[in-house]
C-alpha positions in Angstrom: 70.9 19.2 76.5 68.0 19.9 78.8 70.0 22.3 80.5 70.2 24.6 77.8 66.3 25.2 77.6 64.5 27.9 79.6 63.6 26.5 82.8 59.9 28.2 81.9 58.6 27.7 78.9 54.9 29.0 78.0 52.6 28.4 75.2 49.8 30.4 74.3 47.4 28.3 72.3 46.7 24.9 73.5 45.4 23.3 70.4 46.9 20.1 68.1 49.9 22.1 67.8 50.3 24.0 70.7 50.0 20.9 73.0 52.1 19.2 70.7 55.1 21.9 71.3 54.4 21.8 75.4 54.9 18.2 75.2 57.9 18.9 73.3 59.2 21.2 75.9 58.0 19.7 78.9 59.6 15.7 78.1 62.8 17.6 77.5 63.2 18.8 81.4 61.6 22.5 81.1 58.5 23.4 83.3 55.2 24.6 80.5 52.5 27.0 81.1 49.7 26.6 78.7 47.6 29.9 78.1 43.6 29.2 76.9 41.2 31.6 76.2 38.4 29.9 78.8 37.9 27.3 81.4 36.3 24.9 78.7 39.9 25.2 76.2 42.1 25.0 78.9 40.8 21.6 79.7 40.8 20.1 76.5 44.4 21.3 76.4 45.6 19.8 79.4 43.7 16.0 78.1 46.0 16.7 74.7 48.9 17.5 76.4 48.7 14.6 79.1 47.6 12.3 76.1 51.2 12.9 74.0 52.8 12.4 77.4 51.2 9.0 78.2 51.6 8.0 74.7 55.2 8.7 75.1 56.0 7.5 78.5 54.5 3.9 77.0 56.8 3.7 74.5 59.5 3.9 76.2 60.3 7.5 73.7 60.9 9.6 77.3 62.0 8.2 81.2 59.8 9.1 84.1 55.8 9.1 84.6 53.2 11.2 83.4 52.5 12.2 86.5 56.2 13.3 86.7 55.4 15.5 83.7 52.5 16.9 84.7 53.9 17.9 88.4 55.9 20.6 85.9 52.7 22.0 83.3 50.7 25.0 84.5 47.2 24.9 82.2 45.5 28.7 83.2 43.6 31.0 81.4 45.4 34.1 82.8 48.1 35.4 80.8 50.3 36.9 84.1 51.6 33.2 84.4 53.7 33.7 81.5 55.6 36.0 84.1 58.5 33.9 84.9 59.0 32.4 81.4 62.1 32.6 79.5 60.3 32.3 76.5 57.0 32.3 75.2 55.2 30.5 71.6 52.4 31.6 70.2 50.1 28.6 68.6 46.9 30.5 67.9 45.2 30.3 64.4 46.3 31.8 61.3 45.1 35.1 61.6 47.2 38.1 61.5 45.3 40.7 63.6 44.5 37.7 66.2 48.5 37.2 65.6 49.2 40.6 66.5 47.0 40.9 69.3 47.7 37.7 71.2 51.9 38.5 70.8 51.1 42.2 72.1 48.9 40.9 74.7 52.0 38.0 75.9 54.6 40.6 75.4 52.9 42.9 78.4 53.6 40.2 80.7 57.2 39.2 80.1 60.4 40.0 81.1 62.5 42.5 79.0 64.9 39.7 78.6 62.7 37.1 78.0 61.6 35.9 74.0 58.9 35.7 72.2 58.5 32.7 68.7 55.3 32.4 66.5 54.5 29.2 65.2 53.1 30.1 62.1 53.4 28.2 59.2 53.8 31.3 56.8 52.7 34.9 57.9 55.9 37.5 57.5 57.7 37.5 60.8 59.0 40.8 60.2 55.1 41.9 59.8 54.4 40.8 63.4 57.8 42.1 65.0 56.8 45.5 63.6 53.8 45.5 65.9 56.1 44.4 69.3 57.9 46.3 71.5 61.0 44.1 71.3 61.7 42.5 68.3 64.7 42.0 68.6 63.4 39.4 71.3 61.1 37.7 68.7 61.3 35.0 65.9 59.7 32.1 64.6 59.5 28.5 65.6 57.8 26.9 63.2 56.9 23.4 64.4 55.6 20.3 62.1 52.0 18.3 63.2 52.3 16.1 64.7 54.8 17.5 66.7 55.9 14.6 68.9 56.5 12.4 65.8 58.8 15.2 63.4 62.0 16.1 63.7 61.9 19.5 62.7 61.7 23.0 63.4 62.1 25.7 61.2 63.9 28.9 62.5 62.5 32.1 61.1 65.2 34.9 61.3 63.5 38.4 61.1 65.6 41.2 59.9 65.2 42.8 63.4 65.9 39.6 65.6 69.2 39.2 67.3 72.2 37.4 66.8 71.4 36.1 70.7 68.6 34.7 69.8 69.1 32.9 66.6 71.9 31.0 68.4 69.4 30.0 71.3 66.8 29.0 68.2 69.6 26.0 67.7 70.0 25.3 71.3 66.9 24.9 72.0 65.9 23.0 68.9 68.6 20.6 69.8 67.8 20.2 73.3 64.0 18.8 72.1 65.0 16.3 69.9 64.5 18.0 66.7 66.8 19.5 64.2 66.5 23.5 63.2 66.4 24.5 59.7 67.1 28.5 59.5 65.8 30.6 57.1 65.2 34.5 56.2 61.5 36.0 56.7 60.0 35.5 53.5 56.2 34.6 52.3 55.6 30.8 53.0 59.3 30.3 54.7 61.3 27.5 52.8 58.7 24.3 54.0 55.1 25.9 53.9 56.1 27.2 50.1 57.8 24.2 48.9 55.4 21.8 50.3 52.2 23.6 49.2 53.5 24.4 46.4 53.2 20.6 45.6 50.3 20.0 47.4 48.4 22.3 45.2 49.6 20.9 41.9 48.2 17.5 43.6 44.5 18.6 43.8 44.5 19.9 40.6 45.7 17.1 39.1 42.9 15.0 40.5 39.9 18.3 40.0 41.5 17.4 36.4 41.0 13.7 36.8 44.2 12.8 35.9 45.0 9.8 38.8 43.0 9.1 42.0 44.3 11.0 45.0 45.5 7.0 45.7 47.3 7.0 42.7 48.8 10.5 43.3 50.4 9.9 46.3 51.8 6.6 45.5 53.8 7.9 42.8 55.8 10.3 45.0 55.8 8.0 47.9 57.3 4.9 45.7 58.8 6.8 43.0 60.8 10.3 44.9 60.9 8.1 48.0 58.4 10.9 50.0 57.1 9.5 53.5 53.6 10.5 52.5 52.4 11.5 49.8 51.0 15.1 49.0 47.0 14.8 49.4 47.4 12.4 52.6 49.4 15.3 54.0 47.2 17.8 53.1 44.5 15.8 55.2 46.6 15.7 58.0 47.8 19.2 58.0 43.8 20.2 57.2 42.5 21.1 54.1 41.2 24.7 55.7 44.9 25.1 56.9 46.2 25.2 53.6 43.8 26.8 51.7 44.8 29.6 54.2 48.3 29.7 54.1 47.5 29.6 49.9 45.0 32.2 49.6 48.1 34.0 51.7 50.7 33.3 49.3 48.6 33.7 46.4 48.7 37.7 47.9 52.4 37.8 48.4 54.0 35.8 45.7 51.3 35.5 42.6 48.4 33.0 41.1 50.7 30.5 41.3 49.5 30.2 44.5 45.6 30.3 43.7 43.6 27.6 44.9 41.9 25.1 42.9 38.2 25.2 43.3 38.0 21.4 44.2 39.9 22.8 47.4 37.4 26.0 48.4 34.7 23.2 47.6 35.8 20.5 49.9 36.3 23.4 52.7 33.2 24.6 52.4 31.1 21.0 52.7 33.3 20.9 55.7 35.7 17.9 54.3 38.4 19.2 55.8 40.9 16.1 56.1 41.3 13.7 59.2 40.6 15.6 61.6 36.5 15.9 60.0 36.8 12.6 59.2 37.1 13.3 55.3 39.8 15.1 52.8 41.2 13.4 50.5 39.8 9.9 51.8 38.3 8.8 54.0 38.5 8.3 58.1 35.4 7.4 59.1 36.4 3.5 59.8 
């Protein structure tokens, strides 16, 4: 289903998940152009990007070579090669106004036909259309980390997005490998609320000292059948992630969403999950 990607597909945001959806994109037949900030980003990008690639082409997951693949990515720090895109995915941090300003900054440079997907995990969709020119051009694509490894994408219909373009959200998802789960714009989406929803109650259950974050995630992983459990996700997703997309939530939808302490606590000493090295447990060997 190659053929029914763009045949230029840009990312803006070259990080874990951003070179996680170019190598999504570019094992699935479309060229990628990866947007970074500076010279020193755009390199680390392209090493992330060429590393999923590699790691895929020796397991036999994709055909051809990584030098195959990387014939077709672009890695630049200039913005006007999003020019000839057909669509473009923003993968910057959870910020809003950085949000708003990196879409309005991509949108200058495309096409009036071409489209325009966030990636984020729970900020209103129909909060950063307002800001664009052309929503009707723009929705979410919500992607899972690590990207290469899940099978979904969650489609984020804004109340302003067309009909075109939710049927292309499908296409598209398809033609990657994954499978598209649609929803409405609303706070947290259906897989950021649900799923932080239990992460939460996990933490406080062990700032309570009820079970060991072991013990935790072994009873959802043996007993509801879970691939992970809760607090070993949370680690991988980072622990500063989702105290964001909480303290979020907690704004739109109510205390429910408050974070425990334990959590602003492990942030704070910088045990932010696998990716410092400790969360939950620990990495370090």
């Amino acid at each position: 289903m190659a053929n029914s990607l763009p045949s230029i597909v840009g990312v803006l945001g070259g990080g874990r998940m951003g070179a996680g959806v170019a190598h999504a994109f570019l094992t699935s037949g479309a060229q990628v152009v990866v947007v970074e900030q500076n010279d020193e980003a755009a390199a680390a990008a392209r090493e992330r990007v060429l590393r999923d690639v590699t790691g895929s082409v020796e397991r036999g997951k994709v055909s051809g070579t990584t030098a195959e693949y990387e014939a077709k990515l672009t890695v630049t720090t200039d913005q006007a090669a999003f020019a000839d895109t057909g669509l473009v995915i923003e993968a910057v941090p959870e910020d809003f106004d950085l949000k708003v300003a990196s879409l309005q900054s991509v949108e200058r440079h495309l096409a009036d036909d071409a489209y325009l997907a966030t990636n984020t995990s729970s900020m209103s969709v129909d909060g950063l259309a307002e800001q664009l020119k052309r929503p009707q051009n723009f929705c979410g694509l919500h992607f899972f980390n690590p990207v290469p490894a899940s099978k979904l994408v969650e489609v984020v219909i804004g109340n302003q997005t067309s009909d075109e373009l939710k049927a292309l959200t499908a296409q598209w998802t398809e033609a990657i490998g994954k499978t598209p789960v649609t929803v409405n714009d609303a706070p947290g989406f259906a897989s950021s609320r649900l799923g932080l929803a239990l992460g939460l109650e996990a933490i406080r259950m062990v700032e309570e000292g009820v079970a060991s974050a072991e013990d935790i995630d072994n009873a959802m992983v043996l007993g509801y059948k879970h691939p992970i459990g809760p607090l070993a996700l949370t680690d991988i997703v980072g622990i500063d992630v989702r105290l964001n997309i909480a303290e979020y939530l907690e704004t739109k939808l109510g205390a429910r969403f408050s974070p425990p302490q334990l959590m602003r606590d492990m942030v704070a000493r910088g045990d932010l999950g696998r990716k410092s090295g400790k969360g939950f447990y620990d990495y370090n060997d």
